[in-house]
C-alpha positions as CSV (number, residue, x, y, z in Angstrom):
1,X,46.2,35.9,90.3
2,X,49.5,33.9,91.2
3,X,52.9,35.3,93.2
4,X,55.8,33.9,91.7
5,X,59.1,34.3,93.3
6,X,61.9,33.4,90.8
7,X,64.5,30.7,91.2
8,X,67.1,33.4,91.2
9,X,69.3,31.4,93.7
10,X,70.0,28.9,91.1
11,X,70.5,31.7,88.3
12,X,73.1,33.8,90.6
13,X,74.9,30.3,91.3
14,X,75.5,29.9,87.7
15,X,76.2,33.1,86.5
16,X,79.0,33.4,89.2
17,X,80.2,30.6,88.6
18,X,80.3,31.3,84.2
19,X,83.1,32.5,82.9
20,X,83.0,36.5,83.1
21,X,82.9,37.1,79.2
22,X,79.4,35.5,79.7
23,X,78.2,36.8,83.1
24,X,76.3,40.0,81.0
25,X,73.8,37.7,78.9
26,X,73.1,35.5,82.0
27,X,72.5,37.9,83.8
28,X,70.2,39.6,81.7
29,X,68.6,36.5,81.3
30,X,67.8,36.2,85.2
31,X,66.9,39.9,84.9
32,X,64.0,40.0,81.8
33,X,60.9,38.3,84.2
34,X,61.0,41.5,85.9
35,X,61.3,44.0,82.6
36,X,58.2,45.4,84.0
37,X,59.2,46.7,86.9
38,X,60.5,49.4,84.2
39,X,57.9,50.2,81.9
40,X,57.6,53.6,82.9
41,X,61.5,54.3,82.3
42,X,62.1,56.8,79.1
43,X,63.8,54.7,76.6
44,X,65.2,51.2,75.9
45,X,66.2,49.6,79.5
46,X,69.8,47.5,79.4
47,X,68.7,44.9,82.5
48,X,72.3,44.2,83.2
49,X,73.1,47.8,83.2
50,X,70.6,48.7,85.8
51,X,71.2,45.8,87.9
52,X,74.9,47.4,88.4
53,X,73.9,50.8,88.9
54,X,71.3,50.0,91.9
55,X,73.2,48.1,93.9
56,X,73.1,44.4,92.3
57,X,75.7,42.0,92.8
58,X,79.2,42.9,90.7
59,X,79.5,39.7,87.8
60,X,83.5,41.1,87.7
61,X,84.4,40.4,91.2
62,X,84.0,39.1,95.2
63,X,82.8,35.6,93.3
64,X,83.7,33.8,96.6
65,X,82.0,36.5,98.9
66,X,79.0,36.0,96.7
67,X,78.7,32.2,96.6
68,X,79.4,32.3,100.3
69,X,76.2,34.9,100.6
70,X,74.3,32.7,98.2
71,X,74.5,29.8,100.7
72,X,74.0,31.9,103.8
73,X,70.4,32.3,102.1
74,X,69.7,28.7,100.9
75,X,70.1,27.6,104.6
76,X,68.1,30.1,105.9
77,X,65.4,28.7,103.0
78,X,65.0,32.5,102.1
79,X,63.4,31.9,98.8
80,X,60.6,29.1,100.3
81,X,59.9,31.6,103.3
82,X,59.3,34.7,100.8
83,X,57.0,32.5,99.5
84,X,55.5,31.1,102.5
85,X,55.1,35.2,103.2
86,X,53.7,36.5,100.7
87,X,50.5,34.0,100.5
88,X,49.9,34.9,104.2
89,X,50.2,38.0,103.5
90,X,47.7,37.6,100.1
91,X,45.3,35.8,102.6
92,X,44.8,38.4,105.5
93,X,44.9,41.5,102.1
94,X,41.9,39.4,100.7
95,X,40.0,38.9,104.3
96,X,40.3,42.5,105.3
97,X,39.3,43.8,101.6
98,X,36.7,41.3,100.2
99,X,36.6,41.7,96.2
100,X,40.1,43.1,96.1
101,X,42.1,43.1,92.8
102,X,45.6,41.5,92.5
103,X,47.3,41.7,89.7
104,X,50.0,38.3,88.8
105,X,53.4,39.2,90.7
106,X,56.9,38.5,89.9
107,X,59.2,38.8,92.5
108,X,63.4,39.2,91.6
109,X,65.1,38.1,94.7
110,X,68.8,39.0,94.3
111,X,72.0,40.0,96.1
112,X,73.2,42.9,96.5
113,X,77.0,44.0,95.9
114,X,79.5,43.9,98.8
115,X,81.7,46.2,97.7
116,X,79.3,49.1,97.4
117,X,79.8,51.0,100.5
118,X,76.6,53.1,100.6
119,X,74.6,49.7,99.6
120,X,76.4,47.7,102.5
121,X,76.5,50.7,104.6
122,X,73.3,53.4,104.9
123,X,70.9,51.2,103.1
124,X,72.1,48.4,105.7
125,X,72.4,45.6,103.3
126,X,69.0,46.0,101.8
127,X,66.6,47.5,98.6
128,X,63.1,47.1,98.2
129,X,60.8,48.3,95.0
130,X,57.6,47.2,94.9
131,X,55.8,50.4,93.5
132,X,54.8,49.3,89.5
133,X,52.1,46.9,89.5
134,X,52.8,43.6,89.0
135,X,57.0,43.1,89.5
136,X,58.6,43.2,92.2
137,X,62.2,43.8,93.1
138,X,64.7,43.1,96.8
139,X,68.0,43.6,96.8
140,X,69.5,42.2,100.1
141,X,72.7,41.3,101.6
142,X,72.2,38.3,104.5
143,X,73.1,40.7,107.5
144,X,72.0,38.5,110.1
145,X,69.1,41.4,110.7
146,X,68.5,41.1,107.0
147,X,67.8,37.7,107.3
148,X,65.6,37.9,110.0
149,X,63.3,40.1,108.6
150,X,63.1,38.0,105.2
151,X,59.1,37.4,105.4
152,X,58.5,41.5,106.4
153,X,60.5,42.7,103.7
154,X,58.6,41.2,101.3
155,X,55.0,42.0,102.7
156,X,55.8,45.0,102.9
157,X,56.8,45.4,99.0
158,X,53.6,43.0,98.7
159,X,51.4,46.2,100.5
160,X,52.9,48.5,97.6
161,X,52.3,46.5,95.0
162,X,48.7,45.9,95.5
163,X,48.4,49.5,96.8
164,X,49.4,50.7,93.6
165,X,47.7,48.3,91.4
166,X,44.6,48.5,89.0
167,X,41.7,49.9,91.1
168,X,43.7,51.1,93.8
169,X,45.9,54.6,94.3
170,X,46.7,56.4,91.7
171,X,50.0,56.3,90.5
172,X,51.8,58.8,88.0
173,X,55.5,59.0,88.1
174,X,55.0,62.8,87.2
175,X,52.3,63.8,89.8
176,X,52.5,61.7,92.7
177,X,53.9,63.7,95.6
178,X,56.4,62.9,98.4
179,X,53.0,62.4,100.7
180,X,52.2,59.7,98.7
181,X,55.3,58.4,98.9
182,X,56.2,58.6,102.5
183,X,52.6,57.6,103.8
184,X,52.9,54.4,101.4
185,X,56.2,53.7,103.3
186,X,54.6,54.1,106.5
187,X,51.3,51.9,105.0
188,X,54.1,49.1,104.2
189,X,55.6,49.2,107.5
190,X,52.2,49.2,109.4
191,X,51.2,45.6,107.4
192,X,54.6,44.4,108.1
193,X,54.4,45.1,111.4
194,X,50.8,44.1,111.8
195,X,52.6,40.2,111.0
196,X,55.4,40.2,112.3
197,X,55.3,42.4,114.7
198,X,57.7,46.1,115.9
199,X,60.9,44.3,115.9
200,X,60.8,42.9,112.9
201,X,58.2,45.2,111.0
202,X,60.0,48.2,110.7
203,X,62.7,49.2,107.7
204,X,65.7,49.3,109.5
205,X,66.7,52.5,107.6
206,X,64.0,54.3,109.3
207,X,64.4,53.1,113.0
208,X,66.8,55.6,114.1
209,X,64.4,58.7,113.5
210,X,61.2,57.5,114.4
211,X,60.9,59.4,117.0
212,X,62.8,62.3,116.2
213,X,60.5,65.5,115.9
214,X,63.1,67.5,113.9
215,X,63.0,65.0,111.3
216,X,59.5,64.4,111.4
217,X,59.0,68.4,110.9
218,X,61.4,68.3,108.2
219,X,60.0,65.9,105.9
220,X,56.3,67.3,106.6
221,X,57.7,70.4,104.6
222,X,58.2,68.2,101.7
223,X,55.0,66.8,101.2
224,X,53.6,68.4,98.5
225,X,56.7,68.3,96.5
226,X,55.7,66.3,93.1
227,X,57.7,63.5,90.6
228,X,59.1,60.7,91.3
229,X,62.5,62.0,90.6
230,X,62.5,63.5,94.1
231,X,61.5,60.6,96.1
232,X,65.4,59.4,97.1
233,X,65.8,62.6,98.7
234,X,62.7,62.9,100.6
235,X,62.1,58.9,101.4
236,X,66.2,58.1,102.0
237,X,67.4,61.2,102.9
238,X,70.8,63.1,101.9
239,X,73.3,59.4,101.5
240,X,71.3,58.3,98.9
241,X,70.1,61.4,96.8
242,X,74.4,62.7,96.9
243,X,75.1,58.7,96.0
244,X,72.8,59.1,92.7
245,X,73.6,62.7,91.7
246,X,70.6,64.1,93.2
247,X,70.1,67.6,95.3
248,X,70.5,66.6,99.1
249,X,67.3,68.3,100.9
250,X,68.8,68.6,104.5
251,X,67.4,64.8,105.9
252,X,69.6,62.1,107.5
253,X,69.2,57.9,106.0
254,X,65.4,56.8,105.7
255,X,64.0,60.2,107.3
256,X,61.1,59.3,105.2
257,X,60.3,55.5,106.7
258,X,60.4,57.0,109.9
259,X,57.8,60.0,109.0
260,X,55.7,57.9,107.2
261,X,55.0,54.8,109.8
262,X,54.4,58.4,112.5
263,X,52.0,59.7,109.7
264,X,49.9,56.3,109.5
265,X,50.0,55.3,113.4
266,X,48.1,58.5,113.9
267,X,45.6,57.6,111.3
268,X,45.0,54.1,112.0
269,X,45.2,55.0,115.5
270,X,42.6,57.7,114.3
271,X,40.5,55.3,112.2
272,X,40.2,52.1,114.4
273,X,41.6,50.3,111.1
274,X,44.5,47.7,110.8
275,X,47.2,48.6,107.9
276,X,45.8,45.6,105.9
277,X,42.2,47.9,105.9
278,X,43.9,50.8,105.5
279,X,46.0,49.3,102.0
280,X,43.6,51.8,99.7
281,X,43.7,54.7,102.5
282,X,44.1,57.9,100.6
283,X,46.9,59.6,101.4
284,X,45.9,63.2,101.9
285,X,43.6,61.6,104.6
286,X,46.7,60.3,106.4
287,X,48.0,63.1,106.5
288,X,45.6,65.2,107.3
289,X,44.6,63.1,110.5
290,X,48.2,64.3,111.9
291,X,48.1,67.6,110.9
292,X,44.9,68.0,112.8
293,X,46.6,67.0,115.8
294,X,49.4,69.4,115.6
């Protein structure tokens, strides 16, 4: 089992710097380690093409900004803390679940595009996907509270990824239900936390609602709602699901974060267990332990 977090800073540096006719085949260059990450997509996957459409950093435009961003992260030594991280992270996973299986993870570290509004704006800067065994994905832009929270961001796509793994929950792109979803959020953001601590832990798209009860009733309606298709709605709320096309179910940005970390205090609370025990916690047990309280 080995982490390995790609030298994209030295791959973003050249591709911005290429001339654009051959930005695309760089780029998809930097991009194929993490093909993956995609398996479960219907149909041939154009990296390049995807990396646009989520949010990726534009290879037509706002070179400078980019470069500038690129360095912003160097100095910070973004890439070596990530890495510093995610062992850590590995090591207290493997004392709190002796005999646990980790799959070899590849881990695409890229910017994000400044001229996206909704990227820059209600996502604040930063995407994480660390849901398909064995890949994972972080979008960022170095906000200063983006930088900060390097080393949480990617334990927390760390706790998905082994979550999810061989051996561990179950997951079916057409079965798996919002629950799973939101608790596996809240999962994330309990391990992040449990390392770094409140401040730093959380998702920053789910702070503002954590302790709104409107919200919190809201998304517990949504629970049992299956597919993976409905996840932006129900996770990131109405922003994201309008920005992608999809059906807005009533719920402001990162409703979901917030229900889900409320979902799994109760439990571990509950349970006596840190997040790091709890990484194979079933979710329909999470839930239930706040239900019961309500």
């Amino acid at each position: 089992m080995s982490i390995t977090v790609l030298d994209t800073c030295s791959a973003m540096k050249k591709i911005l710097l290429a001339p654009v006719a051959d930005r695309p085949d760089l780029l998809r260059q930097m991009l194929e380690p993490n093909r993956g990450m995609y398996r479960y997509h219907p149909g041939e996957v154009d990296m390049a093409a995807m990396h646009l459409a989520t949010c990726g950093f534009p290879i037509d435009r706002d070179e400078e900004r980019c470069l500038d961003a690129l360095e912003t992260l160097a100095a910070a030594g973004a890439w070596e803390r990530m890495r510093r991280a995610l062992d850590d992270a590995l090591a207290v996973l493997l004392e709190a679940k002796p005999g646990l299986r980790v799959p070899d993870i590849t881990v695409l570290f890229v910017l994000g595009d400044p001229g996206d509004e909704h990227f820059m704006g209600p996502c604040k800067g930063m995407i994480g996907f660390g849901g398909i065994s064995g890949d994972i994905a972080i979008t960022m832009w170095p906000y200063p509270e983006n930088v900060a929270r390097l080393e949480a961001t990617a334990v927390h796509e760390l706790h998905h990824n082994v979550r999810f793994s061989p051996g561990g929950a179950a997951w079916d792109p057409m079965t798996v239900t919002v629950g799973d979803a939101v608790v596996s959020e809240g999962l994330a953001d309990a391990f992040a936390r449990q390392l770094y601590g409140d401040e730093l832990g959380h998702a920053r798209i789910g702070v503002p609602y954590l302790h709104d009860d409107e919200v919190f009733a809201k998304v517990l309606t949504g629970l049992d709602v299956t597919g993976m298709e409905n996840f932006t709605a129900w996770l990131h709320g109405d922003p994201s699901a309008e920005r992608f096309g999809l059906t807005p179910v009533g719920l402001p940005m990162g409703a979901g974060y917030a229900a889900g970390n409320r979902l799994v205090d109760t439990y571990l609370a509950a349970t006596g267990q840190t997040a790091a025990q709890a990484l194979h916690a079933d979710s329909s047990e999470v839930i239930a332990a706040t239900l019961r309280r309500r």
